[in-house]
N, C-alpha and C positions, 0 to 999 in steps of 0.2 A: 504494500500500500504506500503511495507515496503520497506527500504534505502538499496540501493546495501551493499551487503560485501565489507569488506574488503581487505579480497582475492582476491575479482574478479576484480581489480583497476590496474591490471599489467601484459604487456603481452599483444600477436598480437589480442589475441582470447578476452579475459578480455576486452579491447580497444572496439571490437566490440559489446564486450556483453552490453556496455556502452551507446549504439549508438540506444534508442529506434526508431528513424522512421525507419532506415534502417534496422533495425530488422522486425519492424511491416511493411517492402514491401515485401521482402523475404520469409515473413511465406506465406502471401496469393498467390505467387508466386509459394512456393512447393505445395499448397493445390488446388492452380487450374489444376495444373499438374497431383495432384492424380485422380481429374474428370474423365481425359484424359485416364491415366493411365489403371484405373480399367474399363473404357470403350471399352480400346479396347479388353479384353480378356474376356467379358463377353461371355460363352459358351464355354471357354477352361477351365476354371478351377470354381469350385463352389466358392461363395462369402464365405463362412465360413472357408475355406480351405485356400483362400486371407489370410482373416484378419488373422487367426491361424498363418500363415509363415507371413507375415508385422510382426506381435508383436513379436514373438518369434524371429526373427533377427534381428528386432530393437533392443531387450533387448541386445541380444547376441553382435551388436555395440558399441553400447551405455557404457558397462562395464567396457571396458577398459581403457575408455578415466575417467570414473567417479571412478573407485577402488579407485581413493588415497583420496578422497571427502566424497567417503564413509567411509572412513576409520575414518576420523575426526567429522563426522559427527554419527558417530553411535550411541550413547548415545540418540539423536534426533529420529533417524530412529525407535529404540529400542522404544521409548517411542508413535510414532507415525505411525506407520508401519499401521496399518489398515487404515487411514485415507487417507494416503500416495496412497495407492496402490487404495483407490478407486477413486483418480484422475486419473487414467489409465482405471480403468473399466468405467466411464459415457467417458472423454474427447477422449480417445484412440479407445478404444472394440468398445464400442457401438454405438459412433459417427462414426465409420469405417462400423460397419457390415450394420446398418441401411443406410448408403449411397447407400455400396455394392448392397444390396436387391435392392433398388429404382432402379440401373443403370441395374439392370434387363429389365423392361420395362420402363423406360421414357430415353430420350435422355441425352447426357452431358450437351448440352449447356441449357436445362431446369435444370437441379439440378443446374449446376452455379450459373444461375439465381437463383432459389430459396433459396439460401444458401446467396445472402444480406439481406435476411432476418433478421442474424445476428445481426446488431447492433440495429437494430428495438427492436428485441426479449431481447436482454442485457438491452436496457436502460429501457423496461416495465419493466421486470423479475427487475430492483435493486431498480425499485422506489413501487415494491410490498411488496419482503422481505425488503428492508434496510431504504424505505421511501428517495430514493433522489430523491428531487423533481423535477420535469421537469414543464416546461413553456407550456402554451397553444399552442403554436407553433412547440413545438417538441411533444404533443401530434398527435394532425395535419400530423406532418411526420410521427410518427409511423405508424398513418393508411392512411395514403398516401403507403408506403412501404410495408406494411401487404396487401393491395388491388392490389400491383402490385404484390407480390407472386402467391395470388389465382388469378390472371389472366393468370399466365404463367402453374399453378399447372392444371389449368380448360383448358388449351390449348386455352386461347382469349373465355371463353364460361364460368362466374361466375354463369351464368341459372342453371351449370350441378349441383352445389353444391344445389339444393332444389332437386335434384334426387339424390343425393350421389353420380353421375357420374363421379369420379376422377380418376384417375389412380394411380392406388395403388404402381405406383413406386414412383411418388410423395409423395404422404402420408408419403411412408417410408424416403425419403429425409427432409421432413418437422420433421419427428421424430429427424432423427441424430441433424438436426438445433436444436432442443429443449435440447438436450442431451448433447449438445456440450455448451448452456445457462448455462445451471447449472455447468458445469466445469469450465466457466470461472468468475462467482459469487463468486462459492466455491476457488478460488484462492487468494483472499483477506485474507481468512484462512489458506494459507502455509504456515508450519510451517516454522521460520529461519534457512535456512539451504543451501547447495552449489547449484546453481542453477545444476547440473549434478548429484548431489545426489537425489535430487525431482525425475528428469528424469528417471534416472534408477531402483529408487522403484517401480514411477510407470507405466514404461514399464515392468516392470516383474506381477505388478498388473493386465496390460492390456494383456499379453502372457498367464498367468494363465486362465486369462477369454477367449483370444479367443480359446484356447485348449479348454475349458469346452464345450464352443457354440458348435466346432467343435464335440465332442464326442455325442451332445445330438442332435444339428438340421444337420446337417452336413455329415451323414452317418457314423458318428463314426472316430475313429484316425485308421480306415484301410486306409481310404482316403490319407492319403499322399504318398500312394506307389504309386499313381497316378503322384506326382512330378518326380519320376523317367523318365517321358515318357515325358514331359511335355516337348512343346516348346519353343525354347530360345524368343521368345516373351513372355513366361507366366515368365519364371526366369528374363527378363530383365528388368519387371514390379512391379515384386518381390522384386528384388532388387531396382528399385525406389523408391517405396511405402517405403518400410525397411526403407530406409536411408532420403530420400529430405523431404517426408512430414512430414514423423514419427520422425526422430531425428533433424534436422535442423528448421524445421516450429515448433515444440513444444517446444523447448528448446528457438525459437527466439521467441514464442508469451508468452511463460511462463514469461521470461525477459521484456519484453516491458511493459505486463502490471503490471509487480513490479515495474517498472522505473517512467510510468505516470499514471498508474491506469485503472480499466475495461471500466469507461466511453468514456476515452478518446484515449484506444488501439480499442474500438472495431470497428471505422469506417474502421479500416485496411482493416475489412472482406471483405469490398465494392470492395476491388480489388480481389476479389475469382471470382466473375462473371467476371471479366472483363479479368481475363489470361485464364481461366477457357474456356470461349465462345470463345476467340482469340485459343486455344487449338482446339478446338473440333471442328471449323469453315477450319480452316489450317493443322492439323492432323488425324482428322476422315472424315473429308468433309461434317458435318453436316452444314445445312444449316441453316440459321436466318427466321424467320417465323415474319410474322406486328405485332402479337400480341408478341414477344420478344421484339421487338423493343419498343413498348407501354409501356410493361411491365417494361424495363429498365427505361426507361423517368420517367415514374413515382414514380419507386422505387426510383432513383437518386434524384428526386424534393426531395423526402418526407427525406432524408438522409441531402439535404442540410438545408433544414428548421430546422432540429432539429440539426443541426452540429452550424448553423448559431446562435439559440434560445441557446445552449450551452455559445457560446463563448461569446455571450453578457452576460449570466449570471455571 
């Protein structure tokens, strides 16, 4: 975990970037949003094509606000730029597209769900590479919480998993959750530098890559002449995505956990189901099934157990 700047200590913006919880409610606040978001235009516009325009206007935002960051920071950037930019390809790209894919066929308020998966997967994934140790008790939650996924991923049916019977939009949700683990691991390794400098490397890292996905699974870069026709629902989504999850949620969770660290930012994620499923309950009209309901309880036990096993340590 490294000490806020210097820099960032002045000023309405600096002030807030200061302010870890309020940051870490706000990120999972724009990222239950994006659930919502890219649920509702599934079969207006292909998920590759999404993510392609999300990053590539993300970057295109994001620039202006970070030029004079980068500017001071370039030395940094120059020396780290590969590294940089594949914080955007695992945490950005690929945690987007593999969402995308999933929200094909499984519902919003099932990926929510499966996405508290999160701090479960953070605290195993830091006590494998990094060896922090966890208590018997926050072992306990983690598979308290790993058992309430595959019960929401199995649709209330764990049986289906000796058939491989899953729904492969899950699966792909369970990917982005994995994908989006190791972005936030590898953030203990950001280089020193302006938190809006990070951001905009590596949204241009994640723009690069969603154009590539786009040219090779995606139907090719003919496919955006399709935005031309596309309805102000598909732009209005676009523009969500672009801006709330992509620049506000990543720049707020990137800060939070330099402020207190991966262990301690990741229970944020808990609130992704929770705006997430209030999203898709209120806006899509999907409804709550016994086995979500189970599936929360349980996940929530097993979050407090190791939340609880934490804080006594």
């Amino acid at each position: 975990m490294t000490k806020p700047h210097d820099n960032q200590n002045s000023g309405i913006i600096a002030r807030l970037l200061d302010q870890p919880y309020l940051l870490l409610v706000l990120a999972p606040l724009f990222w239950g949003g994006n659930v919502v978001a890219a649920k509702m235009v599934v079969g207006e516009i292909d998920p590759f094509l999404l993510l392609a325009s999300r990053c590539v206007f993300a970057t295109a935002v994001i620039l202006p606000f970070a030029w004079r960051h980068l500017r001071k920071d370039w030395a940094v950037v120059r020396r780290h730029w590969p590294v940089l930019m594949a914080f955007g390809v695992t945490g950005y790209a690929l945690f987007n597209v593999f969402l995308y894919l999933g929200l094909q066929t499984t519902s919003a308020v099932n990926s929510a769900i499966e996405q508290a998966s999160l701090p479960m997967l953070i605290l195993g994934a830091n006590f494998i590479f990094f060896r922090v140790r966890a208590r018997l008790i926050q072992i306990i939650g983690v598979l308290l919480a790993i058992f309430g996924v595959l019960l929401t991923a199995t649709h209330g049916d764990p049986g289906r998993l000796l058939t491989l019977n899953v729904n492969v939009g899950d699966g792909f949700v369970i990917l982005a959750c994995l994908a989006y683990t190791g972005y936030t691991l590898a953030l203990r390794f950001r280089p020193k530098m302006h938190i809006m400098s990070f951001m905009a490397v590596s949204f241009s890292g994640a723009a690069i890559t969603g154009v590539i996905m786009l040219a090779l699974f995606g139907g090719g870069l003919g496919q955006v002449a399709k935005l031309a026709d596309a309805s102000p629902l598909v732009w209005a989504v676009i523009g969500y995505v672009a801006v709330f999850p992509s620049m506000f949620s990543q720049v707020a969770y990137a800060r939070g956990v330099e402020l207190v660290g991966a262990n301690r930012a990741a229970p944020s994620h808990n609130l992704i189901p929770v705006f997430g499923t209030l999203g898709s309950v209120l806006i899509l009209g999907e409804s709550l099934q016994p086995y979500h309901l189970l599936a929360a309880a349980i996940i929530v036990t097993g979050i407090v157990l190791a939340e609880w096993a934490a804080r006594r340590a």
